[in-house]
C-alpha positions as CSV (number, residue, x, y, z in Angstrom):
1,X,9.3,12.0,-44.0
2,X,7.8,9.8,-41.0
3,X,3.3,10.0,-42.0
4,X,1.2,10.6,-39.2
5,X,-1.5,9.2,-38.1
6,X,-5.0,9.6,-39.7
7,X,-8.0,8.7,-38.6
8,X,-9.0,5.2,-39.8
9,X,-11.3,6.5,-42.5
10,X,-8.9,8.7,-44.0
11,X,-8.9,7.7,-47.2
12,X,-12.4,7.3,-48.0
13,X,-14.3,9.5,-46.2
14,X,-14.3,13.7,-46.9
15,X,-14.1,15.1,-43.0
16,X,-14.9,18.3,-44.6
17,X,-18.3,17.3,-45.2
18,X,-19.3,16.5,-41.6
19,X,-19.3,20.5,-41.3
20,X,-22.5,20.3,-43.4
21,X,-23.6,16.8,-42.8
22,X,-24.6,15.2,-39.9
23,X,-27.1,12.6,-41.3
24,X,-24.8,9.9,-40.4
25,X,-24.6,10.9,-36.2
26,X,-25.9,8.4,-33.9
27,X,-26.2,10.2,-30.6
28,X,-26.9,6.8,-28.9
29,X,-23.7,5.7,-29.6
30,X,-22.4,8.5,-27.0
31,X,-21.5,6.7,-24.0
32,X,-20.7,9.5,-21.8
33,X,-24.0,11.3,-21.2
34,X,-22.6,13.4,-18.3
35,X,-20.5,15.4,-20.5
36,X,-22.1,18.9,-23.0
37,X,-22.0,17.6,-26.5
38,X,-23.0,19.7,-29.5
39,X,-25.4,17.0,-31.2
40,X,-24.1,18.4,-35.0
41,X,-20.3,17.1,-34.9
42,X,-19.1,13.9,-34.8
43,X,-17.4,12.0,-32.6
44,X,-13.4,11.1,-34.3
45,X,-12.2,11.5,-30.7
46,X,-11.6,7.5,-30.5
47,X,-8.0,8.3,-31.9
48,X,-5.8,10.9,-32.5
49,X,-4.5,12.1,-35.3
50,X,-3.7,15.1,-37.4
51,X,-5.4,17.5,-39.5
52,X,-5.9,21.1,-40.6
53,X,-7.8,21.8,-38.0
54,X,-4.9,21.1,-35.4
55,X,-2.4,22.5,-37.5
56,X,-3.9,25.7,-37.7
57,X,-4.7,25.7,-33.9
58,X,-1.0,24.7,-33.1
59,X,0.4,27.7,-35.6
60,X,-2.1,30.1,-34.0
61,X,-0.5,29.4,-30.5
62,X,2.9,29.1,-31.7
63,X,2.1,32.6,-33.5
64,X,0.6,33.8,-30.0
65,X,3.3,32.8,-27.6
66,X,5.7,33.8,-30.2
67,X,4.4,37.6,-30.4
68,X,4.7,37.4,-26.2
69,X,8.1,36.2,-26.3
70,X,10.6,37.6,-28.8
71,X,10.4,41.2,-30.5
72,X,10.6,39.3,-34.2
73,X,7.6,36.9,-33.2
74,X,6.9,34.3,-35.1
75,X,9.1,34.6,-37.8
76,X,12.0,34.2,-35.9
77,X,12.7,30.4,-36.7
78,X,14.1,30.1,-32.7
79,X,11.8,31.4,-31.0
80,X,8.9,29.8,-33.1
81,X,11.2,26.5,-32.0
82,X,10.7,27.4,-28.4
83,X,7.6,27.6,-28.1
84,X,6.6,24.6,-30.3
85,X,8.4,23.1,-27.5
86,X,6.9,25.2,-24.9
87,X,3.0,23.2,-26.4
88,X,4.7,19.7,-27.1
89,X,5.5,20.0,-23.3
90,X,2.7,21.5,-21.9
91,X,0.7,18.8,-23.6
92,X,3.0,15.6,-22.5
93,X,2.5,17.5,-18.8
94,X,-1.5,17.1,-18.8
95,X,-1.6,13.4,-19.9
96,X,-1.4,12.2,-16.6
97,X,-4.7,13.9,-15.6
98,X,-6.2,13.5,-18.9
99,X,-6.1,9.9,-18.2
100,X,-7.2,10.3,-14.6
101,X,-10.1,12.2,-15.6
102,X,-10.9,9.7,-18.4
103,X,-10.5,6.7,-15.9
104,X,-12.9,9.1,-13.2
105,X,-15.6,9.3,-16.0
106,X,-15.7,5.6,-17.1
107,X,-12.9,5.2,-19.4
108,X,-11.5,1.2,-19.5
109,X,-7.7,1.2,-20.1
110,X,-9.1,0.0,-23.6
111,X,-10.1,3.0,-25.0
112,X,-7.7,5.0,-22.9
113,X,-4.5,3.1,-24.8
114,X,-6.2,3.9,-27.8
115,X,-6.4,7.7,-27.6
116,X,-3.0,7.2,-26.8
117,X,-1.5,5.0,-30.0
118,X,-0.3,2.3,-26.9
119,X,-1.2,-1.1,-25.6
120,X,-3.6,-1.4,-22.7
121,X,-0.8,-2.9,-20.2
122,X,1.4,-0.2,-21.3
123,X,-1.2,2.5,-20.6
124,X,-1.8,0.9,-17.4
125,X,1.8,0.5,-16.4
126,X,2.7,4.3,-17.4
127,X,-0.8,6.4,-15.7
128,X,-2.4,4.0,-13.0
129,X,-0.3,4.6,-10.0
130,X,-0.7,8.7,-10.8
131,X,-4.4,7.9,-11.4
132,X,-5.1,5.8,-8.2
133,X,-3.2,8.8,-6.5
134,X,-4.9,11.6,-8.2
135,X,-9.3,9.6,-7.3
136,X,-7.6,9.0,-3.9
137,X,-7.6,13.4,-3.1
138,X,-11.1,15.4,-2.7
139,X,-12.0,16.1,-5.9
140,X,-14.6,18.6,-7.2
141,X,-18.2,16.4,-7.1
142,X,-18.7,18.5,-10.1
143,X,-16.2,18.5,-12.1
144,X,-14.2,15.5,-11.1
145,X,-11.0,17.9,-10.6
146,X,-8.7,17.6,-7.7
147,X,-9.2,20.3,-4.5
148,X,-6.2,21.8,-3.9
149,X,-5.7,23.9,-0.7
């Protein structure tokens, strides 16, 4: 069975702790100020990975979109198939603007092929023509999302 990815101090550092500790946060090395942060968690953005924490969030959806789709829910092993399918492409369908809204708040293709487990050419080469497309509409001078008419 394939592993997946853990964060790079996996296997000497107890993430469970952060929920208590916070000693160790630096909030000067946040270097987007223009977003809401709660000051007690840390940042393990930088990659992604798995945990308990997404498990049990993809479970409760898969649980939720089951109940709303088939009369057995979630323990029928197709429909809990469908809509694990239904998330993985929901998610794949929002990287384009999750990279356009990374590149629109300061993201370098650096860090942006790094969230994504990829090279920085090959980040480039896949998302910047959608992203030069997606800065060149209006766009919310809030929010940084695209007007739509």
């Amino acid at each position: 069975m394939a592993t997946r990815p853990q964060p790079a101090d996996a296997d000497h550092h107890n993430h469970d702790d952060d929920v208590n500790n916070h000693d160790d946060y630096n909030h000067d090395d946040y270097n987007h100020d223009d977003y809401n942060h709660d000051d007690n968690v840390k940042d393990r953005s930088a990659i992604a990975y798995t945990d308990e924490v997404t498990r049990l969030l993809i479970e409760s959806a898969i649980e939720t979109l089951a109940g709303l789709r088939s009369p057995q829910g979630a323990r029928d092993p197709g429909a809990r198939l469908s809509c694990l399918l239904s998330l993985r492409a929901e998610a794949d369908g929002g990287l384009p603007d999750a990279v356009a809204d990374a590149r629109v708040h300061g993201y370098g293709w650096d860090d942006i092929a790094l969230r994504l487990a990829t090279t920085p050419a090959a980040a480039r080469h896949r998302y910047s023509a959608y992203t030069r497309w997606r800065t060149s509409e209006p766009t919310d001078t809030t929010t940084g999302a695209p007007l739509h008419d």
